[in-house]
C-alpha positions, 0 to 999 in steps of 0.5 A: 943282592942283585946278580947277572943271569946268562943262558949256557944251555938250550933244548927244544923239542919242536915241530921243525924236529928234535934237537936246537941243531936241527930246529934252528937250520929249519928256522934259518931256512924257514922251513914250513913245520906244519902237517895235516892232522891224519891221527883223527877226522879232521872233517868233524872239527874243520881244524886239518892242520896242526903244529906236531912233533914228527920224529920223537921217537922214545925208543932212542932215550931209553936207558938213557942217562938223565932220561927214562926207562922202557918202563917208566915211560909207560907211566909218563905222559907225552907233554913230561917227555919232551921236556925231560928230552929237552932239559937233557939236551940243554944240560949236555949243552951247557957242558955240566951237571952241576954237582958243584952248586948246592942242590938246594940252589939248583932250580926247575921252573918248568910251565905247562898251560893244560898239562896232560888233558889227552890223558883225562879225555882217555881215562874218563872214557875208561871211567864211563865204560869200564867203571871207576875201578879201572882208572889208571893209578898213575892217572893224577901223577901223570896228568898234573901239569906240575909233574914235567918240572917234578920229573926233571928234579927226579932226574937231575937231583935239582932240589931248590925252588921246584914249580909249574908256572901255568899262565896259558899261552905265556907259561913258558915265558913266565916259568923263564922269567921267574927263574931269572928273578931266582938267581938275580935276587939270590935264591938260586945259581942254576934253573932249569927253565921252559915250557912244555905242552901236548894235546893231540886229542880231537878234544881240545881241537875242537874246543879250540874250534868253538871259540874260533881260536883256530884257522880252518886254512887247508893250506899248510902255507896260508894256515899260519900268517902272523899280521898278516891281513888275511890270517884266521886263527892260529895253529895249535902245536906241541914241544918244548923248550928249556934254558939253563940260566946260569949266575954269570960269575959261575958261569964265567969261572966255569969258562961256559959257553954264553948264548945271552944275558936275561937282563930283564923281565916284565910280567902284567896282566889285561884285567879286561877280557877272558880271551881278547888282549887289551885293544889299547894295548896298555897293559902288555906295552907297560910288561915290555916296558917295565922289561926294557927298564930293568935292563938298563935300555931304552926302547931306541936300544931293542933291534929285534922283538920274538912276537907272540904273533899268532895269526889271530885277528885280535892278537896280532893288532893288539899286539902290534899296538901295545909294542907302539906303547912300549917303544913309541917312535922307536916301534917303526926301527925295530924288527919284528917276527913271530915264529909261530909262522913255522910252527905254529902255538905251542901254547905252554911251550910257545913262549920257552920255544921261542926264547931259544929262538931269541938266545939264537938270534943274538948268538948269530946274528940272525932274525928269521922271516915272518914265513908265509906272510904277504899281505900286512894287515893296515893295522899292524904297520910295522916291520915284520921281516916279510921278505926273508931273514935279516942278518944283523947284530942284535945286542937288544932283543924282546921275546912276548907271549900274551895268554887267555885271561890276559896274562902278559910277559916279556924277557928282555935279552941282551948279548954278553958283555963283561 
């Protein structure tokens, strides 16, 4: 069995703002959603600017239906909430619950890459002041990365196929990709799918700091420049994104709205390094391929690619070499951009995230600007929409995500035909 997957219902909670409405108009007008970190000294680990959310405000979804209680949020961490909030939005964007489809076929495939690290950090302080018996009771079920994609079945009595892809910096990109294969091959008709992540503890920036993953740019509009040649790490951001992938016949008889068909999907791995991509690009080339090919397309068919781009020395070169694997001669037509240039990593979202982003772009015809970027490096040569947006049809799209351990995945998208 093999069945259409289409997306009839997004939700994003980014650093551009909460809400698709007010996160695309930021994208759209390539709005800068970078801040300076002012919730801990910065000068202890060099990092000064971060991707954070800035108006979540909880207090608005209490009591809410579908989202959580005053009480409840107290035992719920920061990286659940904003994907129930996103899963919510995406649900009333797609116009329906879904009670008509078996709950045993409705699906949540929700990718976090470090789940809630801010809480262990918090409760293994208490553990060493206070002694054993003063951890949290709720410390395990609210720190499992799991528990986000847990927390939406709770929600939305979805019962079928229920797990945390957890991949690093493609979590999300692999959570989608799954559910799409979910529902092409039979398993399901509706998932829930995305990413979520949040880490705002001096921690994990200064860990990220260690390895000389992130810039110690003090410029908000120089801290993110993907390809560009003078990048120096990327910035660690948090949010999510989530997609409901619908099969088409459904979704068609339902009269939904359509974003755009998840046609294909490639997923390999480096098997070279623990944080560098392959240089050849190889592996990560061979999953956009392998995505292309199960779409049905070409490479002369792609018009845009969401790049994993994240302003890293290696990954953007490398990445950049394994698009030249995928596409060959094609790779110099096709456009380029990588949203973290506003936002951004978002690490386990980042790939979710940017997968709305994508449905956009096909939606409206639109591909933003490489925001920031001037100066391309030599080696990466291709077309990174550095002079502003580009307003085309695109009825092809790639979205990539590329994670530590050398985790590769790709979506294809397509625009809707009958």
């Amino acid at each position: 069995m093999s069945r259409r997957v289409v997306i009839t219902g997004i939700g994003a909670v980014t650093p551009l703002g909460t809400g698709v409405e007010k996160f695309w108009e930021g994208i759209k007008a390539n709005k800068n959603g970078l801040s300076f970190i002012e919730h801990f000294d910065s000068e202890r680990t060099g990092i000064k600017i971060a991707g954070l959310v800035k108006d979540f405000d909880e207090t608005v979804y209490y009591g809410k239906k579908g989202c959580f209680e005053k009480k409840e949020a107290r035992h719920m961490e920061l990286f659940t909430k904003y994907a129930v909030v996103a899963t919510n939005e995406a649900l009333e964007d797609a116009g329906s619950d879904f009670s008509d489809i078996d709950p045993y076929r409705a699906g949540v495939i929700v990718g976090s890459g470090i789940g809630g690290v801010d809480l262990t950090l918090n409760e293994h302080k208490k553990f060493l002041e206070k002694g054993v018996g003063r951890v949290s009771p709720f410390y395990v079920p609210m720190m499992i990365s799991n528990m986000a994609a847990g927390t939406i079945s709770m929600k939305t009595g979805f019962r079928g196929a229920n797990f945390d892809v957890t991949t690093a910096c493609a979590s999300g990109t692999h959570s989608i990709g799954e559910a799409f294969r979910k529902i092409k091959d039979g398993y399901l008709d509706v998932c829930i799918a995305g990413g979520t992540e949040s880490a705002r503890e001096e921690f994990t920036y200064g860990a990220f700091a260690n390895m000389k993953a992130l810039t110690k740019c003090g410029d908000l509009d120089k801290a993110s420049i993907p390809f560009d040649k003078d990048r120096s790490g990327f910035v660690l951001g948090e949010g999510s994104g989530i997609l409901i992938l619908e099969e088409y016949e459904h979704a068609k008889a339902r009269n939904a709205k359509i974003y755009a068909e998840i046609a294909g999907y490639g997923a390999t791995c480096d098997g070279y390094h623990m944080t560098s991509p392959m240089p050849t690009g190889e592996a990560s080339g061979k999953g956009m391929a392998l995505a292309i090919e199960e779409a049905g397309l070409t490479p002369a068919d792609i018009d845009y690619i969401n790049a994993h781009g994240t302003s890293t020395g290696l990954n953007d070169k490398y990445e950049t070499a394994a698009i030249k694997v995928a596409l060959g001669e094609y790779a110099y037509k096709t456009k380029i951009s990588s949203t973290k240039s506003m936002i951004g990593h978002l690490l386990g979202a980042a790939g979710a995230v940017e997968a709305v982003v994508t449905a956009k772009t096909i939606q409206e015809g639109l591909i933003h600007a490489t925001v920031g970027t001037e100066n391309p490096d030599p080696e990466c040569d291709l077309d990174y929409c550095i002079n502003g947006n580009i307003e085309q049809e695109v009825k092809a799209a790639l979205s990539n995500s590329l994670g530590f351990g050398g985790h590769n995945a790709t979506l294809c998208f397509k625009k809707i035909s009958d």
